[in-house]
Every structure is written in structure tokens, then in C-alpha cells.
C-alpha positions as CSV (number, residue, x, y, z in Angstrom):
1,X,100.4,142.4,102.1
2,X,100.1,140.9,105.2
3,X,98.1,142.8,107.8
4,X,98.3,143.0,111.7
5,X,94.7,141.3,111.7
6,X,96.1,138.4,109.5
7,X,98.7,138.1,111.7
8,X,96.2,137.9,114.8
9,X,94.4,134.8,113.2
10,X,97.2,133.1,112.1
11,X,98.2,133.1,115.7
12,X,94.9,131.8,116.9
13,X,95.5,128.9,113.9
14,X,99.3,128.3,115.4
15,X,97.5,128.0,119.1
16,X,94.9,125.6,117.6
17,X,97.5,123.3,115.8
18,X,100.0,123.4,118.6
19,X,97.4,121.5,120.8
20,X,97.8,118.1,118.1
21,X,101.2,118.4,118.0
22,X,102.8,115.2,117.6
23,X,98.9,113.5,117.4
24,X,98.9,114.0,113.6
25,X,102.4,111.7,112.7
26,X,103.2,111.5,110.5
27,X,101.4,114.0,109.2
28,X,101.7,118.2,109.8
29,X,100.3,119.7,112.5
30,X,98.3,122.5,110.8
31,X,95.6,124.3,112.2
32,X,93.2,126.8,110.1
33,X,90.7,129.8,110.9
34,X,87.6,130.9,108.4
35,X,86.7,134.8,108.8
36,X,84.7,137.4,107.6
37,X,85.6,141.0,106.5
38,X,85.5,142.6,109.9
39,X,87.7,139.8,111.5
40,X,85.3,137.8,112.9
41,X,86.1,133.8,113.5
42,X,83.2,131.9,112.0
43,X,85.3,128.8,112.3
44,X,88.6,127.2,113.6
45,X,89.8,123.8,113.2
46,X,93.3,121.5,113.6
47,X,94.1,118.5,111.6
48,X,93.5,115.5,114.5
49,X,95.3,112.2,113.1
50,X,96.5,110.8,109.6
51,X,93.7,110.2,107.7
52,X,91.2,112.3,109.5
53,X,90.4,115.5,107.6
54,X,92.5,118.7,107.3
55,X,92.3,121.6,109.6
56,X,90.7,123.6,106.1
57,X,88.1,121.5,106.1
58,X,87.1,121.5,109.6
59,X,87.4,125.3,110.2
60,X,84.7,125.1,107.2
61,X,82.4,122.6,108.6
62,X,82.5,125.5,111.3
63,X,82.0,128.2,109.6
64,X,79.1,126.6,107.3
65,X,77.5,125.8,110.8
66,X,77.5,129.5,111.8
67,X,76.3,130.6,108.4
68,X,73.4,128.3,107.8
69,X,72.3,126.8,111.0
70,X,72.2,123.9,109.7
71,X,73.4,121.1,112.0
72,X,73.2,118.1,109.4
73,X,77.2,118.2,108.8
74,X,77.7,117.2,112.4
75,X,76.9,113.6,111.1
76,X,80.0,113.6,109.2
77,X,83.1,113.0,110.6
78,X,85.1,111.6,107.3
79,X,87.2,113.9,105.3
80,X,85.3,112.5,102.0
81,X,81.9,113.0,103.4
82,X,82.8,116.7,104.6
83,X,83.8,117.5,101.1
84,X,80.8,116.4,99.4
85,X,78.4,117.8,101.8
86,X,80.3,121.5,101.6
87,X,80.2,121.2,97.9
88,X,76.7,120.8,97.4
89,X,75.4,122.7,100.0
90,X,77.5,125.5,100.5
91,X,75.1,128.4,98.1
92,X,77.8,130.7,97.8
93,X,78.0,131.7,101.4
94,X,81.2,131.6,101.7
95,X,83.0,134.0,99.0
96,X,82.9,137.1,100.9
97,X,85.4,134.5,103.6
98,X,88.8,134.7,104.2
99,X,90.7,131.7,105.4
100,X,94.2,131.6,107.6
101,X,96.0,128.4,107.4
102,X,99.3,127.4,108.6
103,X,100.3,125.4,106.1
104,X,99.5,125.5,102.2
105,X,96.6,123.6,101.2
106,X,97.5,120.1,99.9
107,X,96.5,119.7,96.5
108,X,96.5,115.6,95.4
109,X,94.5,113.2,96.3
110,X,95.7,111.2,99.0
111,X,94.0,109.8,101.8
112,X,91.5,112.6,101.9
113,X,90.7,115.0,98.8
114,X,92.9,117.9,98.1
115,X,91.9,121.1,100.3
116,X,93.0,123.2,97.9
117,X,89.9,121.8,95.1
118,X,87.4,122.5,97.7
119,X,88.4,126.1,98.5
120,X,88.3,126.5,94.9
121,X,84.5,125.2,94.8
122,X,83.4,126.9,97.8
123,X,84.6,130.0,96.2
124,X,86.9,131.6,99.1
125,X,87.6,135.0,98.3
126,X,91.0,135.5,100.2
127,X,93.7,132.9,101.3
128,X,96.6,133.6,103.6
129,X,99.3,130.7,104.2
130,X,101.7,130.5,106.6
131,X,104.4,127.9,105.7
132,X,104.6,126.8,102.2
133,X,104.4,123.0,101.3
134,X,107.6,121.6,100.5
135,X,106.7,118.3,99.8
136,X,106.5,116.8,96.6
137,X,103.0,115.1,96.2
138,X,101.0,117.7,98.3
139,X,102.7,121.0,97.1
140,X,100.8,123.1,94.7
141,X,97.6,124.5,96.4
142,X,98.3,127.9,96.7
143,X,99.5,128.4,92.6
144,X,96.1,126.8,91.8
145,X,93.8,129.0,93.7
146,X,95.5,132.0,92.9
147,X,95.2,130.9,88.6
148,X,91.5,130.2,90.2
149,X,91.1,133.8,90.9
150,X,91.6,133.6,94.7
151,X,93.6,136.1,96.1
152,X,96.5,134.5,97.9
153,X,98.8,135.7,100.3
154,X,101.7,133.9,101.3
155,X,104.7,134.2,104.4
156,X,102.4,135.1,107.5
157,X,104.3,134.2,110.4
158,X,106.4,131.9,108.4
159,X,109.1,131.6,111.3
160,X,106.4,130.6,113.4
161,X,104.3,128.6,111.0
162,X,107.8,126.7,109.8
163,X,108.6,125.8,113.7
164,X,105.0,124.4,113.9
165,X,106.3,122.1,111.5
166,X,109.6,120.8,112.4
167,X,108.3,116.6,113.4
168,X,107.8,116.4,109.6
169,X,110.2,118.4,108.1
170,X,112.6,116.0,110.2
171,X,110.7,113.3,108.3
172,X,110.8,114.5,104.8
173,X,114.7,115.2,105.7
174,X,114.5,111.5,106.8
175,X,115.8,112.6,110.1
176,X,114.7,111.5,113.4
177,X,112.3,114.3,115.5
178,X,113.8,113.5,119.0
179,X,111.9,114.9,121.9
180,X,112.0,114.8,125.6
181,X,108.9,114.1,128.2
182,X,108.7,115.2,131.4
183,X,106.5,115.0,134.1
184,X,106.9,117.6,137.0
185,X,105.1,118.4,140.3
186,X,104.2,122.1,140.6
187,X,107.6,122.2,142.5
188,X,109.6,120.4,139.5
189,X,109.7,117.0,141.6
190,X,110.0,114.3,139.1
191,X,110.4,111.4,141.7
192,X,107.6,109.5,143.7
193,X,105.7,107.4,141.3
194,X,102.6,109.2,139.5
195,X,102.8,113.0,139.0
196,X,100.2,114.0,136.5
197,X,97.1,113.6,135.8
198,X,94.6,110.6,134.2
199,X,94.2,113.5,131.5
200,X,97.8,114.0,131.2
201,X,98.8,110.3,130.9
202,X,96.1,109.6,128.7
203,X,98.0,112.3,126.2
204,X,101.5,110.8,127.0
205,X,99.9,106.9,125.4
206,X,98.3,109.2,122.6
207,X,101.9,110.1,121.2
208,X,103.2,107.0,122.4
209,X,100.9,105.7,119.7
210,X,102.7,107.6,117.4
211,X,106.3,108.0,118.0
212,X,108.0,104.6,116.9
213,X,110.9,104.4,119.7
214,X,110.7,105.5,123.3
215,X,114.5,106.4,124.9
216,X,114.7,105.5,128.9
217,X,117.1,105.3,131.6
218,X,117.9,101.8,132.6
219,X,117.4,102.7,136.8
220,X,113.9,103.7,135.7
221,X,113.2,100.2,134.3
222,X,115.1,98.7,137.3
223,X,113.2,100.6,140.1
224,X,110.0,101.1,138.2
225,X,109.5,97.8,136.0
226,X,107.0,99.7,133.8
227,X,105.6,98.5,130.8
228,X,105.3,101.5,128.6
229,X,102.4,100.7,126.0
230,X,99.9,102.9,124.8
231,X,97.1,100.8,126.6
232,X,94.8,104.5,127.7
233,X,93.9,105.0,123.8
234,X,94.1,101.1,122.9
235,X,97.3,102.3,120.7
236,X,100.7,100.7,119.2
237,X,103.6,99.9,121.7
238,X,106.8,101.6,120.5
239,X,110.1,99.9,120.3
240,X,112.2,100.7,123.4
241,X,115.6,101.3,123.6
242,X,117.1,101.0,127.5
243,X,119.9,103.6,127.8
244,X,122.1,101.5,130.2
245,X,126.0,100.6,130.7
246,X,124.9,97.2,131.5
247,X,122.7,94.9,130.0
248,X,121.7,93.0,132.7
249,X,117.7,93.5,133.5
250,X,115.1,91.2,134.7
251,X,113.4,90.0,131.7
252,X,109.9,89.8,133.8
253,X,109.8,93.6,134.0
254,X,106.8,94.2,132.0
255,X,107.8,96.5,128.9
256,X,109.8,93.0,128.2
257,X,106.5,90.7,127.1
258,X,104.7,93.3,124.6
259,X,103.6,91.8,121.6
260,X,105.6,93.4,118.1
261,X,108.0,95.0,120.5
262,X,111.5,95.3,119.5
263,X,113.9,96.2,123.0
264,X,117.5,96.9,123.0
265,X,120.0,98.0,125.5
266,X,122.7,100.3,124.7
267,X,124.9,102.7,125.7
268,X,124.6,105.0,122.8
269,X,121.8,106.5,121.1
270,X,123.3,105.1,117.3
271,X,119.5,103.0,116.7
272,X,117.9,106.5,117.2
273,X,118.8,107.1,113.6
274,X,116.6,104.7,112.6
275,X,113.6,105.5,113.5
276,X,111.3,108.6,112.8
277,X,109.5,109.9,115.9
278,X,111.4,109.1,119.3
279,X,110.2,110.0,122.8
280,X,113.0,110.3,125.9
281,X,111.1,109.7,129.0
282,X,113.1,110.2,132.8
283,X,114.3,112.6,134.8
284,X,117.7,114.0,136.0
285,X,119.7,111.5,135.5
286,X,118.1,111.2,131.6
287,X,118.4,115.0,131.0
288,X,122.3,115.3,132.1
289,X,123.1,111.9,130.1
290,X,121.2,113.6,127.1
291,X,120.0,116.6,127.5
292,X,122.5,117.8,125.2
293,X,121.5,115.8,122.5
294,X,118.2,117.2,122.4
295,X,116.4,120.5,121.5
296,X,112.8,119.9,122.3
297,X,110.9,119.1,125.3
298,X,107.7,118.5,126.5
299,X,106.5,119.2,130.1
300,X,103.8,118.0,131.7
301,X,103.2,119.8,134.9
302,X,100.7,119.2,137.7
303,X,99.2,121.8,140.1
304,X,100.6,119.8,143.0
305,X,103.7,120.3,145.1
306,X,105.5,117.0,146.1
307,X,108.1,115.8,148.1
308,X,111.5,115.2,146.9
309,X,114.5,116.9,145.3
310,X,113.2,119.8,142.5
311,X,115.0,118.8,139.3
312,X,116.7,121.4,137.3
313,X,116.0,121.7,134.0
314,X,118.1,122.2,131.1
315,X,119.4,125.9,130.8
316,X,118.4,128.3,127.2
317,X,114.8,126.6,127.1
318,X,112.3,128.7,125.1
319,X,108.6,128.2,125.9
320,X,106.6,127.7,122.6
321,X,103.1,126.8,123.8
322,X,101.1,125.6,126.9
323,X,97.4,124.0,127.1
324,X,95.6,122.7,129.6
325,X,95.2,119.0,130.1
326,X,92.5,118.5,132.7
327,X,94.4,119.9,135.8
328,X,97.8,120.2,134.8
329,X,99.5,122.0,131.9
330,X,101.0,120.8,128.9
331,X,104.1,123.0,127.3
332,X,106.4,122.5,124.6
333,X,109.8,124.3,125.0
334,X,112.7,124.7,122.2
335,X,116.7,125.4,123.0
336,X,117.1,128.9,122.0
337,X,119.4,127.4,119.4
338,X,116.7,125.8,117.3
């Protein structure tokens, strides 16, 4: 049975994940929280990147830290390492725990070892899941803890949890997650060259990095001439399709010369099909050609006002989650029909 105290932890795992979401492409975004009896978080932790270890495993490392005191696991970083350190030098401390996790434990051995072998070891007494794992080479985790003997509770915030998940549930239905980026002045002014922070923009090349086509308006590359890389975090240059009636553009404008860059210029958005992860970047003119297209958005917002005409944005948007990034703000917002 799923208590109101469970249901207070998963949200502090939701708030934890939402702050990686689109970072961990194509991977989950899943965050995790370790507890005691009385409620108490002894660790939380969010799955980063591919390949770097799962949220489980870092609300652990956590946890462990509170428990023993002992500092040593901060030299790890790896998913590999973390396991073996946990599983030799955990001495039972952690089987009066309980652990909240958005997303059911993966159980194979991919990239990192399965999460759900070193609960088992560890010797958890109490798992609650949010979202179960649909997919076919991870799925599993929760079946084998429970025939382990851990107690295991599934469907806590699952509406929530499922949301959380949507980029790769889009990717296991082989269907493009679609997203639109904004960049506001305190006063919604999208105009006026830069808006947002070093923070902020630094955050904007991170899932740049990630998404494999970026969607622009072909009067931004006119009057802008940008270059749209991922240059901040050293990163991979998406593809770039220029959503324009005409295809004539100055072939010096930067975004033109990037190595392992494929550019077109359309009129439709047919090549979105073909690609997993795409970012819209622009402002009015984008969100009326478009906006009805897509169903999420993400806003970065600075505490400034600026000058220029306040954009309006799309009508029915449903705020999800907000984080600070240095001194702006960072929210994710859903149509209410997703």
C-alpha cells in the first residue's frame, strides 16, 4: 500500500530527476531517494548521462556516506567501481532502508551493472517504484527482488513517474520527442540578442549535445547568422533543419561550416521523423508556425526586464517543473492535452 510518506519521497525523487531531463538521452531520466523508518533522506541521487551510473546507485553512495562516515567512495565516480565498493563494504547497514525510485530498477548488464543485483546484495528491506520498465532488455528488477525477499511496492505516482519518462518512451515507440526552447526576459521579450544567462546557455549546448536535430526559423539564421554547436560543454553539433519558404541563405553564416553537420531547408517538418530527440529554438514567429505541432516546452527565463514586444505564449500550457540555473529559471511546461 502506498503511503502519503511514499508519496512525499517519490516527489522529492521526481524533482531530483526533472533537473537531468533530457541530459540522460537516450537514456531515462530517473531519480531515486534512500530512507530510513521514520522518513528520513539519507540519500538522493539522479541518473546524469548514458553511461554514468543510475540514480539507485548514487542515492546509495549517499546514504552509505551518512551511515559510515566514511568518505573513501567519493573517489569513485564509475558505475562499476560504486558497485564493488557498496558490495564489499556495505556491513549490513542498509536493510532496515527503504528506497523510492522512479523507475524500476534495470536488471541486465548493460553499460553499468544491473541496479536491481545490488539492492539485492545490499539487502534493502523495502522498494517502492514508480513507473514500471517497459523495455525489453532492462525490465525485470522489481520481480527479482521481491522472489529475493524484498518487499516491493509498485504504482507510486505512476502518472507522474510515467510523464517523467515521455523522451524515451517516444524512443522505444521510435517516435521523435519534439520539444520547444525558449528564452524570455523577465517581461517575456524574446528579441535583442542574449537573454539568459552563461549558466543558462551553458544548459541549452548540454542538450544540444544530446538532441540529434535542432528546428529554426529561417529569419533567425538570416538576422542572427548563428552557428548553433554545443561548443560551452565541448559537445556534438546536431543536424539543423532551417524552417524556411525559400532556400536562399548565405552559405558563410556559421552553422553552415560545422564539421558532421547535415543542414536542410524545408518548408515542412517531414525529416523530423527521422530523428529521435529534436529541439525548436525561436520565438513568435516559430511558436505560431508550429506551436501546434508541439506539446512540450522549455523556458528559460531571466530575472531581467528588456525592451521590446512581450511574446505571447502558447495558450493550455501546464507547468511541470522549474530549477534554478544560476540567475534565471529553468521550466518545463506540457499542453494540458498530453
Amino acid at each position: 500500500m502506498v503511503t502519503a510518506c511514499d508519496e512525499s519521497l517519490m516527489h522529492q525523487a521526481l524533482h531530483e530527476a526533472w533537473k537531468y531531463q533530457g541530459l540522460t538521452f537516450p537514456n531515462p531520466a530517473v531519480g531515486a531517494v534512500v530512507s530510513d523508518d521514520s522518513g528520513k533522506i539519507l540519500g538522493i541521487g539522479a541518473h546524469q548521462k548514458a553511461g554514468m551510473p543510475h540514480a539507485e546507485v548514487l542515492a546509495l553512495k549517499e546514504a552509505y556516506k551518512q551511515l559510515s562516515g566514511d568518505t573513501r567512495i567519493d573517489a569513485f565516480e564509475g558505475a562499476n567501481e560504486l558497485h564493488t565498493f557498496l558490495s564489499q563494504n556495505h556491513q549490513n547497514r542498509f536493510k532496515d532502508l527503504t528506497l523510492h525510485v522512479t523507475l524500476e530498477p534495470c536488471n541486465h548488464f548493460g553499460k553499468t551493472p544491473p541496479c536491481s543485483h545490488l539492492i539485492h546484495t545490499l539487502g534493502l528491506k523495502k522498494i517502492v517504484i514508480g513507473s514500471k520498465d517497459q523495455s525489453n532488455h532492462a525490465k525485470g528488477g522489481g520481480n527479482f527482488l521481491s522472489n529475493s525477499g524484498c518487499e516491493v511496492i509498485f504504482g507510486c505516482l505512476q502518472k507522474e513517474c510515467d510523464m517523467l519518462l515521455t523522451p524515451f518512451l517516444c524512443q522505444q515507440a521510435k517516435k521523435p520527442f519534439v520539444f520547444f526552447k525558449l528564452a524570455l526576459s523577465q517581461n517575456n521579450v524574446a528579441t535583442g540578442g542574449i537573454i539568459t544567462s552563461l549558466a543558462s546557455r551553458l544548459m541549452v549546448h548540454q542538450l544540444r549535445d544530446r538532441c540529434d536535430l535542432l528546428v529554426i526559423g529561417g529569419n533567425t539564421v538570416r538576422m542572427d547568422r548563428p552557428i548553433l554547436d554545443a561548443r560551452l560543454c565541448e559537445g556534438k553539433a546536431p543536424d539543423i533543419l532551417i524552417y524556411s519558404h525559400t532556400k536562399d541563405f548565405d552559405k558563410e553564416i556559421p552553422l553552415f561550416s560545422v564539421p558532421n553537420r547535415n543542414v536542410f531547408i524545408e518548408n515542412n517538418l517531414a525529416k523530423v521523423q527521422h530523428y529521435s530527440m529534436v529541439m525548436v529554438e525561436g520565438g513568435e514567429a516559430m511558436l505560431k508556425a508550429l506551436g501546434d505541432h508541439i506539446k512540450w516546452y522549455l523556458i528559460f527565463r531571466s530575472p531581467h526586464n528588456k525592451e521590446g514586444k512581450p511574446l505571447s505564449l502558447p495558450e493550455g500550457l501546464r507547468h511541470v517543473f522549474t530549477q534554478n540555473i544560476g540567475e534565471d529559471t529553468m521550466s518545463w511546461y506540457t499542453k494540458d492535452d498530453e
